[in-house]
C-alpha positions in Angstrom: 65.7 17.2 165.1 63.8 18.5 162.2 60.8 16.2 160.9 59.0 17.9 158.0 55.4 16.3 156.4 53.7 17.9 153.8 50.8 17.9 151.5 50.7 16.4 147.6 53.3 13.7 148.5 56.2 15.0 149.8 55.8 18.9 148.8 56.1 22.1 150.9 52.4 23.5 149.8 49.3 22.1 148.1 46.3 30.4 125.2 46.1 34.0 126.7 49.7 35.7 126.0 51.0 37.6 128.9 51.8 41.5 128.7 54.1 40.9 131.5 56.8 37.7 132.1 57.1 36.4 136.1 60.1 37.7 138.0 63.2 35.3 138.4 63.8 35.0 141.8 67.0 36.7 142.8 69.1 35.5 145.4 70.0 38.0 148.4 73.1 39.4 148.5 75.8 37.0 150.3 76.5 37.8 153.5 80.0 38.0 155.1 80.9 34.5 157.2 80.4 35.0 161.0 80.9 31.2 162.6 84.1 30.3 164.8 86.3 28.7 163.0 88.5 25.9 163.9 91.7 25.5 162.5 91.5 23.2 159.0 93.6 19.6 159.3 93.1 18.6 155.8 93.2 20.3 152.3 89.8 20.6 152.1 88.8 24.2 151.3 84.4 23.7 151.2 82.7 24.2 148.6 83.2 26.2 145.4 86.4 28.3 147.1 86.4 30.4 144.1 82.6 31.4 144.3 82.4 31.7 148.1 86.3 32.5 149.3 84.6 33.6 152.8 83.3 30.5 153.8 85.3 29.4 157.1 85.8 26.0 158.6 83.4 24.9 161.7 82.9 21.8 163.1 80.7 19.4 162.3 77.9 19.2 165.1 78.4 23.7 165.0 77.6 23.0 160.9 74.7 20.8 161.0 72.8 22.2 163.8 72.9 25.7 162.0 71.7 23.8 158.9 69.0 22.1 160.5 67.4 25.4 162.2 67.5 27.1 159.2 65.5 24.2 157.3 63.3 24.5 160.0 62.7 28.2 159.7 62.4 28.0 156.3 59.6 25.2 156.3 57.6 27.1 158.8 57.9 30.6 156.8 54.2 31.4 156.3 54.2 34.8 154.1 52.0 33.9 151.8 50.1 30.9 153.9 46.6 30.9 154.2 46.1 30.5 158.6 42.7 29.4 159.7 40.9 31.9 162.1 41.1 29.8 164.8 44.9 29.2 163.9 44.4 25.2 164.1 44.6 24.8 160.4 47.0 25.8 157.7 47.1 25.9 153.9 50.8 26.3 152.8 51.5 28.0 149.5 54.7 30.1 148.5 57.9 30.2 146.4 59.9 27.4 149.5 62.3 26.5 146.2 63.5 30.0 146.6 63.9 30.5 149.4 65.0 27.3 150.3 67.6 28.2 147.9 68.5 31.5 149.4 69.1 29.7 152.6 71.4 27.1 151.0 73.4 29.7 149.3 74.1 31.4 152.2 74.8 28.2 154.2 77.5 27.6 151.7 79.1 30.8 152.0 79.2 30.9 154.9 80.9 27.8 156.6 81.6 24.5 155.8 81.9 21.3 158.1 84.9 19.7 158.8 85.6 16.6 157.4 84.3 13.9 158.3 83.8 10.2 157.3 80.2 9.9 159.7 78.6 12.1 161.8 76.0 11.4 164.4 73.5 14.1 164.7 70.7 12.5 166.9 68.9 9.5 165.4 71.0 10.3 162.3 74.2 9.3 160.8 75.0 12.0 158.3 77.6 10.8 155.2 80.6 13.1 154.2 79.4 11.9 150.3 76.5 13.2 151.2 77.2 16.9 152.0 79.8 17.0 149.0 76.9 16.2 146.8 75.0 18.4 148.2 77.6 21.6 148.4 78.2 20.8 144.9 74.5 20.4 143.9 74.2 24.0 144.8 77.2 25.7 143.2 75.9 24.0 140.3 72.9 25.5 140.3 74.6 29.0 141.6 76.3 29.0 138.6 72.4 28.2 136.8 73.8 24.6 135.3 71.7 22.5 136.9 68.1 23.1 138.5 68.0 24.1 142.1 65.4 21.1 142.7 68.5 19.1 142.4 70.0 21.1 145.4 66.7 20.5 147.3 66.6 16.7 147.1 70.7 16.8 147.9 70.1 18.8 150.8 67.1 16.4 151.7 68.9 13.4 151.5 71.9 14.9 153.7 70.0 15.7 156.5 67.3 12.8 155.8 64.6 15.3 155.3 61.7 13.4 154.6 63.3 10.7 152.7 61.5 8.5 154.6 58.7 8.7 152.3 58.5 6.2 149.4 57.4 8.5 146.8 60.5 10.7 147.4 62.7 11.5 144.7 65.9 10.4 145.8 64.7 6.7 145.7 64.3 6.5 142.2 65.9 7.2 139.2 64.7 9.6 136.6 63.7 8.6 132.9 65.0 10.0 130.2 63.2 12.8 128.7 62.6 11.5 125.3 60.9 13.6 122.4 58.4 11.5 121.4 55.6 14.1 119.6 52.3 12.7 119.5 53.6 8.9 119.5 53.7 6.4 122.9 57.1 4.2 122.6 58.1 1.6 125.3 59.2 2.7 127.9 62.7 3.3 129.1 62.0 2.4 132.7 65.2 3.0 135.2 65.6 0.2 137.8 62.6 -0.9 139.7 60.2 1.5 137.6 59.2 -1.7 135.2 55.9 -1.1 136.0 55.2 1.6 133.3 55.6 0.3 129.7 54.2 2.9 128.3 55.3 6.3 127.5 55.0 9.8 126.0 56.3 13.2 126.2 54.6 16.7 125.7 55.1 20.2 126.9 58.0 19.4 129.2 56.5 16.3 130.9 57.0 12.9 130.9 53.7 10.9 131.0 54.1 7.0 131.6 51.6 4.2 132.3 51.5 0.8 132.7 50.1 -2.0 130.1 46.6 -1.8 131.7 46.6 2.4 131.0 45.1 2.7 128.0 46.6 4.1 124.9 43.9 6.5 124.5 44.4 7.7 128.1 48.2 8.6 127.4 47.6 10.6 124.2 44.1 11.9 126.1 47.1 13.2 129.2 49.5 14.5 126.4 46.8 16.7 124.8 45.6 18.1 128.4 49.6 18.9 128.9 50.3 20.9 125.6 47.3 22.8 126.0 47.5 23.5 129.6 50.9 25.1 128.9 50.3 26.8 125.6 49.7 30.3 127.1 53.0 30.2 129.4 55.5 27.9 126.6 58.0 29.1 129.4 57.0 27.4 131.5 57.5 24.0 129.7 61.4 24.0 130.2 60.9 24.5 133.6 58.8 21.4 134.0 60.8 19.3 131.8 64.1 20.6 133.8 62.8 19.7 137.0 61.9 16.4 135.3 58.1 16.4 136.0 56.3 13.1 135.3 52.6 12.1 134.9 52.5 8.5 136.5 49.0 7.2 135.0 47.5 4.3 136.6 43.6 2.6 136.8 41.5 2.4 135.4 40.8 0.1 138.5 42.2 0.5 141.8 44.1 3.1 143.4 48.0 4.5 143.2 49.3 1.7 145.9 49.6 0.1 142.1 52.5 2.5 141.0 56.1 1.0 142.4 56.6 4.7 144.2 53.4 4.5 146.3 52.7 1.0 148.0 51.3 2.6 151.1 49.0 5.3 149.3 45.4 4.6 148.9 44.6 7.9 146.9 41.8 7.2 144.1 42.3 9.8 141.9 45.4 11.1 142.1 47.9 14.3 143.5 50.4 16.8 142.5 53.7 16.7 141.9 55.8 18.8 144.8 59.2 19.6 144.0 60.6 16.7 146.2 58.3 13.8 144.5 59.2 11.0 142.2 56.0 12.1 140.0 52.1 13.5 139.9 49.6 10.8 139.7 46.5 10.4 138.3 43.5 7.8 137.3 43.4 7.2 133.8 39.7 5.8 134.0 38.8 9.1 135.2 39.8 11.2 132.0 37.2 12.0 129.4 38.0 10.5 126.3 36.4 9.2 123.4 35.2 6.0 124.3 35.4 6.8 128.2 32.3 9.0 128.5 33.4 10.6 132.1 31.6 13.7 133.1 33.0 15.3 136.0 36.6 16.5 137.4 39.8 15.7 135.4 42.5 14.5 137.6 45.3 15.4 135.2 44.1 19.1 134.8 43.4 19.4 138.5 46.6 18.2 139.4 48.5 19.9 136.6 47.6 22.8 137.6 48.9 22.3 141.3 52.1 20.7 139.7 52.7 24.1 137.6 52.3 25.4 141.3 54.7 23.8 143.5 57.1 23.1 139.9 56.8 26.4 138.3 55.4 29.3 140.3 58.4 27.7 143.1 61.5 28.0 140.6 60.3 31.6 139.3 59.3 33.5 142.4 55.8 34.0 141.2 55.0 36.6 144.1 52.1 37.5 142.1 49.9 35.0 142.4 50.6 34.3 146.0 50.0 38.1 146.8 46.0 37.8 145.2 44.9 33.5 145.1 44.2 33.5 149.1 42.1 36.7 149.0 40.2 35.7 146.1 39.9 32.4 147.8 38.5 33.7 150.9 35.9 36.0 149.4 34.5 33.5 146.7 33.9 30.9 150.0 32.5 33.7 152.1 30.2 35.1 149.8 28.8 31.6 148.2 30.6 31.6 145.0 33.3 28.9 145.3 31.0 25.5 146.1 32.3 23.4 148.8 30.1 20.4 149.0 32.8 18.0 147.3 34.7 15.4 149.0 39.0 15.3 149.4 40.6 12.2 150.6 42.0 13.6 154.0 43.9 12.0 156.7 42.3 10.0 159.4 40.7 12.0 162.2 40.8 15.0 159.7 37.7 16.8 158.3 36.9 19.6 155.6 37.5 23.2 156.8 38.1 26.4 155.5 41.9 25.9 155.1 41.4 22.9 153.1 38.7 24.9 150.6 40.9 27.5 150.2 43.9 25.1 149.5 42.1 23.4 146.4 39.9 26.5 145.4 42.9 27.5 142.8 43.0 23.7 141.1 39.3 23.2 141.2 38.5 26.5 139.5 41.1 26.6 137.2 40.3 22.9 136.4 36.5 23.6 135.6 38.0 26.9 133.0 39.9 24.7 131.1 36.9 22.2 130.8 34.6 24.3 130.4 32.0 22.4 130.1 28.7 23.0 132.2 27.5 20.4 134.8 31.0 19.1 135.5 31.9 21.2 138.2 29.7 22.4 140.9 30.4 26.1 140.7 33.1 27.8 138.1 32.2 25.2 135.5 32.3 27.6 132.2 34.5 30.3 131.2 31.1 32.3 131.1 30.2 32.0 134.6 33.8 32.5 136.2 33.4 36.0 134.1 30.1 36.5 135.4 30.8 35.5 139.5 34.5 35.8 139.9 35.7 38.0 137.3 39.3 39.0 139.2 40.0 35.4 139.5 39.5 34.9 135.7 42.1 37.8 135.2 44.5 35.5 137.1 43.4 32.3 135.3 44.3 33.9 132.0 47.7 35.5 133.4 48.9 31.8 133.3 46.2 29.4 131.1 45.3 29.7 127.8 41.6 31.7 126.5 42.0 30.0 123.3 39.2 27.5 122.6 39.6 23.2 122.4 38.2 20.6 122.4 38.4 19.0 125.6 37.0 15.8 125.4 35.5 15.3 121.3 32.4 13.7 121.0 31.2 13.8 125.2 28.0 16.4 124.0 26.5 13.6 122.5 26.5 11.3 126.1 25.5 14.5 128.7 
């Protein structure tokens, strides 16, 4: 049976214009159906007959242990994975939405199971309900009228792929993406989400906090998200179609505040994966006027990690996982990326080269869009990426913006 954890919550991985757009993922070509089929009892024809007239009938336990292997193959695909040298660690990166995606389109035209009410598959008890939302979840987004994240947490919750996780998606109900512009309104919490009376919206992403967040903090997170995603305005519907929250919480304690998190004890905060309720982040760790922090920005840092597993997933973005693990590498090797920081890591676990090369993207990118000097260890100004890692700054600006703010207003004065 297929058991699947993952880094930044539940996910598979960890204003310059652009000459050149990212490829759309295209889905391969649909190959011709190849199970035995049994002969159908009920009028049930699977899923989207009209778009996939070869799909044949197989039974139940023949459909599900196909589906499983092939989740399992895809989670393990390691193309553009960073693999430590002595093969004991791993830093997962790559486009899984797609091909997750290509898998599930091809499951679908292929076969369907036969109909059942429940279905034992090991320690699992699969629901019929369950695999028609999810056949229909992706014909919907075949036919590109729903997101294909929606297929991914169908197919999750089908085959109880790591549902068991609080912070996973299908436990909770989205909000409502509301335009607010630069204005924080109550919140319109769903059921059990009461926590968070606060929100606001900006560059496709809902930000929401709770009544000790700040005010300040929630416009402070807005601004970071507009600007962030001024270079790419693209990329915006993609977050806000993939409904991508900011769940702010502090500025004491830890996430195990937010409703979605009980068991997590993470301080500052972590991504959004494509699978997750929402990215998180400490509000009392933002510089703002009237919060003097110096230092790393959780909301940038984890932005950019979010655009990542959101963004650079749904469009196929081949071209930055083709370069970030090289550049990676040689900035660590040759003593340009520092590595004396700290991450919260499991029990048992310590820093490694794996683990530098998975946050060397967010960090770096983090201290560009700051750019102020002294608040990162190494890549803290625009000028001294240009100067020490010039081809990462070309891929910085293929996605960020070059266009000058003002990050925190006022935080010259208390350096």
């Amino acid at each position: 049976m297929l058991l699947t954890t993952s880094c930044s919550g539940g996910s598979e991985t960890e204003t310059a214009q652009v000459p050149t757009s990212a490829p759309i993922a295209t889905i391969a070509s649909i190959p011709t159906a190849t199970p035995t089929p049994t002969t159908p009892d009920s009028e049930w024809a699977g899923s989207c007959p009209d778009i996939f007239p070869n799909a044949v009938e197989v039974s139940p336990k023949e459909y599900f242990q196909r589906l499983d292997r092939k989740t399992g193959e895809v989670h393990n695909r390691q193309d553009y994975s960073y693999v430590a040298p002595d093969g004991n660690g791993i830093a997962k990166n790559g486009p899984f939405l797609t091909w997750y995606f290509e898998m599930f389109v091809k499951d679908l035209s292929t076969s369907y199971p036969k109909k059942f009410n429940s279905f034992k598959f090991g320690d699992l008890h699969l629901k019929w309900e369950n695999y028609t939302a999810y056949s229909t979840a992706v014909c919907e987004a075949y036919q590109k009228n729903s997101p294909r994240r929606t297929a991914l947490l169908a197919h999750g919750k089908l085959i109880h792929w790591n549902t068991d996780w609080s912070g996973h998606a299908s436990h909770w109900k989205p909000f409502k993406y509301i335009d607010t512009g630069p204005t924080i309104i109550k919140a319109p919490s769903p059921p059990g989400l009461e926590h968070y009376t606060k929100y606001i919206t900006g560059g496709g992403v809902i930000i929401v906090g709770g009544d000790n967040v700040p005010d300040a903090a929630m416009l402070a997170t807005r601004k970071r998200v507009v600007y962030i995603t001024s270079a790419r305005p693209e990329f915006r519907n993609i977050l806000k179609t993939n409904e991508t929250r900011i769940s702010l919480f502090g500025p004491d304690g830890d996430v195990s505040v937010l409703p979605e998190y009980p068991n997590e004890n993470e301080s500052g905060g972590f991504a959004q994966g494509l699978t997750d309720a929402s990215m998180t982040a400490n509000a009392g760790w933002l510089c703002y006027p009237g919060n003097w922090n110096t230092g790393g920005d959780p909301v940038l840092h984890e932005m950019v990690h979010t655009i990542n597993h959101i963004v650079f997933e749904e469009i196929n973005e081949t071209y930055f996982y083709e370069r970030i693990h090289d550049l990676a590498v040689t900035s660590i090797k040759n003593g340009v990326f520092n590595t004396e920081y700290l991450q919260n890591l499991s029990s048992g676990e310590s820093q490694s080269l794996q683990h530098y090369v998975g946050e060397y993207w967010a960090i770096t990118v983090e201290g560009y869009l700051m750019n102020k000097r002294g608040f990162k260890s190494s890549h803290d100004t625009r000028e001294w990426i240009a100067e020490h890692d010039p081809e990462l700054l070309k891929l910085i600006t293929r996605y960020f913006p070059t266009k000058e703010w003002d990050f925190c207003p006022g935080i010259d004065d208390h350096i």
